[in-house]
C-alpha positions as CSV (number, residue, x, y, z in Angstrom):
1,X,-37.9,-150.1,-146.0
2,X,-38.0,-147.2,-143.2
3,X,-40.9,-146.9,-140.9
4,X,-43.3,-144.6,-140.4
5,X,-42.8,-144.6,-136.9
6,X,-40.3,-142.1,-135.3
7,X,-39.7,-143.7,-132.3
8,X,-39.4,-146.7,-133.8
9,X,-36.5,-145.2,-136.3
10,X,-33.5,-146.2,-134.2
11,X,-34.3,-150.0,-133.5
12,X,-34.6,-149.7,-137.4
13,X,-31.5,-148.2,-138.0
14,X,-29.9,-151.0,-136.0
15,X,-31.6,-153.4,-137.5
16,X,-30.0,-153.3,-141.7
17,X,-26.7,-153.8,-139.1
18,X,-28.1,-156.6,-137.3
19,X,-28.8,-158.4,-140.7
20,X,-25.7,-158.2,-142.0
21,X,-23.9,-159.3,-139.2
22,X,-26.2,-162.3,-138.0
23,X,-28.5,-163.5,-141.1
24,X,-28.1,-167.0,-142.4
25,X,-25.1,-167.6,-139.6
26,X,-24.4,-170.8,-138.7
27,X,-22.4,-171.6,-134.9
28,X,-20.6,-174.6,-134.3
29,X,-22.6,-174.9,-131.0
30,X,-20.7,-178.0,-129.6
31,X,-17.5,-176.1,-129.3
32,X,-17.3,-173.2,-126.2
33,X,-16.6,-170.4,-128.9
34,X,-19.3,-171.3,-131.2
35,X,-21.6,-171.7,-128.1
36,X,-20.4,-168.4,-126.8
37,X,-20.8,-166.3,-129.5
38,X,-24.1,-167.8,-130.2
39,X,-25.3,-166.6,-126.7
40,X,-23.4,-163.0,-127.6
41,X,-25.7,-162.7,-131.0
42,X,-29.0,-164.3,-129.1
43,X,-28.6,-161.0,-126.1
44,X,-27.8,-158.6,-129.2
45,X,-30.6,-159.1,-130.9
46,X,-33.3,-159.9,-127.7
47,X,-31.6,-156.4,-126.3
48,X,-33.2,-154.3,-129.1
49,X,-36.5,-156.5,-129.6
50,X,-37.3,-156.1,-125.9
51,X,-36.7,-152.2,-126.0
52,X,-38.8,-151.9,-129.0
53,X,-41.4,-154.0,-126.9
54,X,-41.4,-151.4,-124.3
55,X,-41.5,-147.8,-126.7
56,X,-44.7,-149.5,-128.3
57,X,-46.3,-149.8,-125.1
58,X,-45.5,-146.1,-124.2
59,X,-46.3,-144.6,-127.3
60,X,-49.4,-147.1,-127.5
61,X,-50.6,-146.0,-123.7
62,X,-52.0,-142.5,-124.6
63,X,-53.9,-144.1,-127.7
64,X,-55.6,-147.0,-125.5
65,X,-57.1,-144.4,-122.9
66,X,-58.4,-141.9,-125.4
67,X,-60.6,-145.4,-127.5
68,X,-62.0,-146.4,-123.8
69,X,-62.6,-143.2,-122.9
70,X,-65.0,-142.6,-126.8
71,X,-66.5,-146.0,-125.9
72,X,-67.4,-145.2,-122.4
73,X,-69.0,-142.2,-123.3
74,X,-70.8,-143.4,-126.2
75,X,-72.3,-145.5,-124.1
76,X,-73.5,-143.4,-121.5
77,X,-75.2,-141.1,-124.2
78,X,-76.7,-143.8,-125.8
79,X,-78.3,-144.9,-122.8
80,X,-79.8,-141.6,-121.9
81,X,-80.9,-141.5,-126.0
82,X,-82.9,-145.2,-125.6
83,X,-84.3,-144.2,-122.4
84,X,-86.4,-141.4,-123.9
85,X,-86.8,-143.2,-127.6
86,X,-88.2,-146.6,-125.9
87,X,-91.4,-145.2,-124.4
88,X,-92.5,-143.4,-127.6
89,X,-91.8,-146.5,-129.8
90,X,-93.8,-148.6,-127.2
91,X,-96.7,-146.2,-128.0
92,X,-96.5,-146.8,-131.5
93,X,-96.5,-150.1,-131.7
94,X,-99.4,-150.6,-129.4
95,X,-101.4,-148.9,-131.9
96,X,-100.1,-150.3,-134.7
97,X,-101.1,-154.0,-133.3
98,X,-104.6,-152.7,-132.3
99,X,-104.5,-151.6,-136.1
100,X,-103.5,-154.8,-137.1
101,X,-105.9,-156.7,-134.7
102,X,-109.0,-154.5,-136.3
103,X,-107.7,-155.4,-139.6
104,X,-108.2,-158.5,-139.6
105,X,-110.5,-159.0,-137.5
106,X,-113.4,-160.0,-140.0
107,X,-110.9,-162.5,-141.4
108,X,-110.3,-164.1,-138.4
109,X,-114.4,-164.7,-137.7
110,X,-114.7,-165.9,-141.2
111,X,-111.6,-168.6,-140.4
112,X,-113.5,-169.7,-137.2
113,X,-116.9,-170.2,-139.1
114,X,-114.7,-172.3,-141.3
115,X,-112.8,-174.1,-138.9
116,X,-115.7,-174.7,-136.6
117,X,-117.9,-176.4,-140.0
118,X,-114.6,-178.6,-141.0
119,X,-115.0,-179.5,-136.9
120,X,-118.3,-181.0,-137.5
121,X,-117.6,-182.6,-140.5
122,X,-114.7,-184.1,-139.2
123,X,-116.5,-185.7,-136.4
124,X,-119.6,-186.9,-138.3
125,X,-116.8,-189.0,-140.5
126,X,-114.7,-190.1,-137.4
127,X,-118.6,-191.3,-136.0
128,X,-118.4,-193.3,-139.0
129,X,-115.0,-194.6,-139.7
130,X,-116.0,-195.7,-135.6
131,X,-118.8,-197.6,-136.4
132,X,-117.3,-199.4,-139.2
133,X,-114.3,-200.3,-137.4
134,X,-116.5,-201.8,-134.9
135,X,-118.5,-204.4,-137.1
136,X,-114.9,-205.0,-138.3
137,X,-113.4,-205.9,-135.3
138,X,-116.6,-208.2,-134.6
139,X,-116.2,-209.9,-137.7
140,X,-112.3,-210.3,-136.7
141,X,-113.3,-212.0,-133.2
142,X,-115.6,-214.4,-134.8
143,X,-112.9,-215.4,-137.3
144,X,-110.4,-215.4,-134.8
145,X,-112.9,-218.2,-132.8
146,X,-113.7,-220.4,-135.2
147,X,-109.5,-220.4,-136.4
148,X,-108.6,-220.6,-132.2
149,X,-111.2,-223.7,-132.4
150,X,-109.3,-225.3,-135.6
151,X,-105.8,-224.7,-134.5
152,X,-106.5,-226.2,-131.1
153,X,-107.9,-229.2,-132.5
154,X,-104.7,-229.3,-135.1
155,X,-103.1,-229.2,-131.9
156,X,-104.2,-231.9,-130.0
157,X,-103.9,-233.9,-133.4
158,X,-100.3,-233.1,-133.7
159,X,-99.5,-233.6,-129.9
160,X,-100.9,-237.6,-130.0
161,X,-99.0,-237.9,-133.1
162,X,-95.7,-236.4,-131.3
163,X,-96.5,-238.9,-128.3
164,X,-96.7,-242.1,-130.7
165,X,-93.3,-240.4,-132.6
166,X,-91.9,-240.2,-129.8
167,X,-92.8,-243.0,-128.0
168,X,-91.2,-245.2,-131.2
169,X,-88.1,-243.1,-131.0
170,X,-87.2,-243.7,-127.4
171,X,-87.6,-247.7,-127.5
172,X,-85.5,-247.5,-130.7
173,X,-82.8,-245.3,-128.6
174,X,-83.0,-247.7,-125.8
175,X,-82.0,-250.8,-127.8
176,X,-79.2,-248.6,-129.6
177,X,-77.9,-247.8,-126.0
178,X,-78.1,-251.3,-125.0
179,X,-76.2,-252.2,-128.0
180,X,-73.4,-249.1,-127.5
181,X,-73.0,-249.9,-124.0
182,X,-72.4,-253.8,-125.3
183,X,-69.7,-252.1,-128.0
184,X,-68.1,-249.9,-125.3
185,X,-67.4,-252.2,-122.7
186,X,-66.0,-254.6,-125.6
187,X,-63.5,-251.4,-126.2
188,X,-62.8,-250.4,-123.3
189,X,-61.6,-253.7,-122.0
190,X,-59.7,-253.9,-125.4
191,X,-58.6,-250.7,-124.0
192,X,-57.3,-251.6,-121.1
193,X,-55.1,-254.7,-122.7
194,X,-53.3,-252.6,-124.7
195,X,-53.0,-249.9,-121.8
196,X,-51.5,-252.6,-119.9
197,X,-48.8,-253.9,-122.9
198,X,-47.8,-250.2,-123.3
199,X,-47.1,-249.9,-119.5
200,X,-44.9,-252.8,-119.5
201,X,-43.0,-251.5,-122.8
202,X,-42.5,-248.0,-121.4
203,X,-41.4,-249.5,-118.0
204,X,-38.9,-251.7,-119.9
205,X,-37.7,-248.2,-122.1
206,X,-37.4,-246.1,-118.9
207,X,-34.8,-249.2,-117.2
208,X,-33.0,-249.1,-120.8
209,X,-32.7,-245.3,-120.6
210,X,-31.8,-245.1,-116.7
211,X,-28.9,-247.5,-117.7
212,X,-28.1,-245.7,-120.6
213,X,-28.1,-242.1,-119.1
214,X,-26.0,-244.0,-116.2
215,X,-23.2,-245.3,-119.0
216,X,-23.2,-241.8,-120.3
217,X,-22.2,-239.4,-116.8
218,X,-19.6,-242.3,-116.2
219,X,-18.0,-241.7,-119.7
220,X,-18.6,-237.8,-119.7
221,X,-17.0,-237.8,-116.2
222,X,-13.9,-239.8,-117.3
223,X,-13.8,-237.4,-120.0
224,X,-14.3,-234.0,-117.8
225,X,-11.6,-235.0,-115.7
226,X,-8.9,-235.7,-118.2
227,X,-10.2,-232.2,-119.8
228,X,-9.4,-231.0,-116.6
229,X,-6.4,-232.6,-116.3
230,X,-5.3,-231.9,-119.5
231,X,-5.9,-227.5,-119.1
232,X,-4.2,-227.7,-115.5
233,X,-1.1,-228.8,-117.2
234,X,-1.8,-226.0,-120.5
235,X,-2.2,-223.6,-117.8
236,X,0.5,-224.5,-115.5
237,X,2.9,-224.2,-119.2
238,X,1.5,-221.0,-119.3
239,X,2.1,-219.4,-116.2
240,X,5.7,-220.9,-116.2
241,X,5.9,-219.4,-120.1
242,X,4.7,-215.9,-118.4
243,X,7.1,-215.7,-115.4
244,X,10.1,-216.6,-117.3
245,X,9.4,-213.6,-120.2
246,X,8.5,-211.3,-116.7
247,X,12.1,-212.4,-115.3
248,X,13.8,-211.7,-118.8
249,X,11.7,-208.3,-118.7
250,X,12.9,-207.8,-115.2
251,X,16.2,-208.1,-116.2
252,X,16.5,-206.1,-119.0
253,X,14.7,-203.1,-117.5
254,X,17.5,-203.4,-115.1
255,X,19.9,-203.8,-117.5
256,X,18.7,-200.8,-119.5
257,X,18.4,-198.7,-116.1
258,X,21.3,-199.5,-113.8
259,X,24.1,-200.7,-116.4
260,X,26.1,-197.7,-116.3
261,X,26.7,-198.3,-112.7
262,X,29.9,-199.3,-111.2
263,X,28.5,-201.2,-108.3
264,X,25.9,-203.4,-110.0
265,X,28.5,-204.0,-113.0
266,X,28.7,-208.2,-111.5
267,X,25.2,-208.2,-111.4
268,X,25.0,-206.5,-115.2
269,X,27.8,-209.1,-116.5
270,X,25.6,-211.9,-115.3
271,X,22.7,-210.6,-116.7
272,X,24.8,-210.6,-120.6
273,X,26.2,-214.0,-119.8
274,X,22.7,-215.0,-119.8
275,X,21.5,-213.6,-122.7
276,X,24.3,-214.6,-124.2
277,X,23.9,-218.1,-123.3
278,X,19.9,-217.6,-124.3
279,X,20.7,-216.8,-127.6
280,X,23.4,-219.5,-128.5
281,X,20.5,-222.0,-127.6
């Protein structure tokens, strides 16, 4: 594809090259070279893509400042247009509401007759509905009299019968206390027998314990101690083990070192007599 830009023609040359060389690549960005020539292919590429950046501002520039300038002056002509057209269409709709207002003028009386009648009758039936609601609401206070009168009396019925009711109910409750406060100190002195028999038990299982626990640190103490006993003589084995194969090691990195040496040739024979007599045992 080729643009129809012109100054835009040389990025776009560059660009089929740039494709070829970098699409679909994949750098081995933990190594230094693959890092490296992953930076190398990032400036490439940025190095064009900026300086396209900057020709499309430039050739963009010119464009920008000729669209402001047709707006601003649109504008401003406008203005000037609305300032003369506005006063005339003021006039015109003046008269047109007058117009209108004379139009419908008779309407408007005929609508006020009408609303002004439905007024009255409107209030001659609210006059009534008023006068109803007020024999009604007599009627309600007498009935709500004579059922205050009823429900008072029903009240002071139920209130003696709640007294009697509840005057049977509290002896009843203090004999049943009487009786539970018999029960309970029956229990709790029950209570406090067998409180007392478990005391004595657990003091008797705590001195059985106490010796118990006592018999067991003697015994774990006797065995610590020959444990310890036991790994300061592994570990004295070892260490003995360890210098001896140092000493041989010693000896034969002497051996391999300094045995072509004429002066240490007594201390390399004594060195063979003793492997010698190593390996016989």
């Amino acid at each position: 594809m080729t643009t129809e830009i012109i100054e835009y023609s040389q990025t776009e040359a560059a660009l089929s090259g740039l494709r070829t060389k970098y699409e679909a690549v994949l750098y081995d960005c933990t190594t230094v070279s693959g890092m490296r020539a992953a930076i190398q292919g990032r400036a490439e590429i940025r190095t064009l893509r900026v300086a396209l950046e900057k020709t499309r501002r430039l050739i963009k520039e010119p464009a920008l400042r000729r669209a402001q300038s047709i707006d601003s002056e649109a504008r401003r002509i406008s203005a000037e247009l609305e300032g003369l057209e506005y006063p005339i269409d003021a006039q015109i709709k003046k008269e047109e509401q007058r117009r209108e207002w004379e139009r419908t003028r008779a309407e408007r009386e005929a609508k006020e007759k009408a609303d002004a009648e439905e007024r009255e009758r409107k209030e001659a039936e609210e006059r009534k509905i008023a006068e109803e609601r007020a024999e009604i609401e007599r009627q309600r206070k007498a009935l709500e009299e004579a059922e205050r009168e009823a429900r008072m009396k029903r009240e002071a019925e139920e209130r003696e019968h709640r007294r009697r009711m509840e005057e049977a109910e509290r002896e009843a409750r203090m004999k049943r206390e009487t009786e539970e406060r018999e029960i309970r100190a029956q229990r709790e002195a029950a209570e406090a027998e067998r409180r007392k028999a478990e005391e004595a038990a657990r003091l008797l299982r705590e001195e059985q314990e106490a010796k118990a626990r006592a018999e067991r640190y003697v015994e774990e103490e006797r065995l610590r101690k020959q444990r310890e006993q036991q790994a300061m003589v592994e570990r004295e084995k070892q260490r003995r083990a360890a210098e001896h194969m140092d000493g041989e090691a010693m000896l034969k990195t002497f051996r391999a070192r300094f045995g072509h040496r004429e002066e240490f040739s007594t201390v390399i024979s004594a060195i063979n007599e003793y492997f010698s007599r190593d390996a016989k045992k």
